[in-house]
C-alpha positions, -999 to +999 in steps of 0.1 A: +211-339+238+194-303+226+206-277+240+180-245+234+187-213+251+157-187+249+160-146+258+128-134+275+098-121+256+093-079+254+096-071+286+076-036+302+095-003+295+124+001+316+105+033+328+074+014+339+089-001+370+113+012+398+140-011+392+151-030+359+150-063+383+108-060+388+101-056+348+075-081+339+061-092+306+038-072+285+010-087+265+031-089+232+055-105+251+033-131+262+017-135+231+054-144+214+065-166+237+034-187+236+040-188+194+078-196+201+071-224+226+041-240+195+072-238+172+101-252+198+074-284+204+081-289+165+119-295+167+126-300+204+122-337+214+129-359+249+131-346+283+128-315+288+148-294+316+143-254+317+160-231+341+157-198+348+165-168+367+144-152+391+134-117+372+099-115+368+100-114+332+123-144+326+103-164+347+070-158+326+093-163+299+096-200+319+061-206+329+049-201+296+077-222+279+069-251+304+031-253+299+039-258+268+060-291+275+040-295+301+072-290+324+062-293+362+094-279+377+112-248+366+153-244+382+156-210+393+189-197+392+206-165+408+240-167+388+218-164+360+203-130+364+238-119+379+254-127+340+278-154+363+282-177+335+303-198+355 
């Protein structure tokens, strides 16, 4: 088992939005993320599983990373935009 964990692409400036929890991706983000996911599909083999959390910008992070692996079901989960690790 793999085990890859992936922070968000460059998310909009904190100032663009009202709240830190509706920041979404910006076009460099998305750009990166799509070049990250080409290179993971070199080294990442077998099923793959991705979670996320709900923000905006992790889960274009995750929509971007599972086209790539042609993923059909994301996981959202809360704990992990609250930082409960448990």
């Amino acid at each position: 088992m793999q085990l890859v964990l992936v922070r968000h692409g460059k998310a909009e400036d904190p100032a663009a939005r009202p709240s830190d929890l509706e920041r979404e991706l910006t076009s460099t983000g998305r750009s990166t993320v799509k070049g990250m996911a080409k290179g993971l599909r070199l080294c990442v083999s077998g099923k793959v599983v991705i979670w996320t959390s709900p923000l905006p910008r992790a889960r274009q992070t995750a929509d971007i990373l599972a086209n790539a692996f042609a993923v059909k079901k994301i996981r959202e989960h809360d704990a992990i935009a609250a930082g409960d690790l448990e």
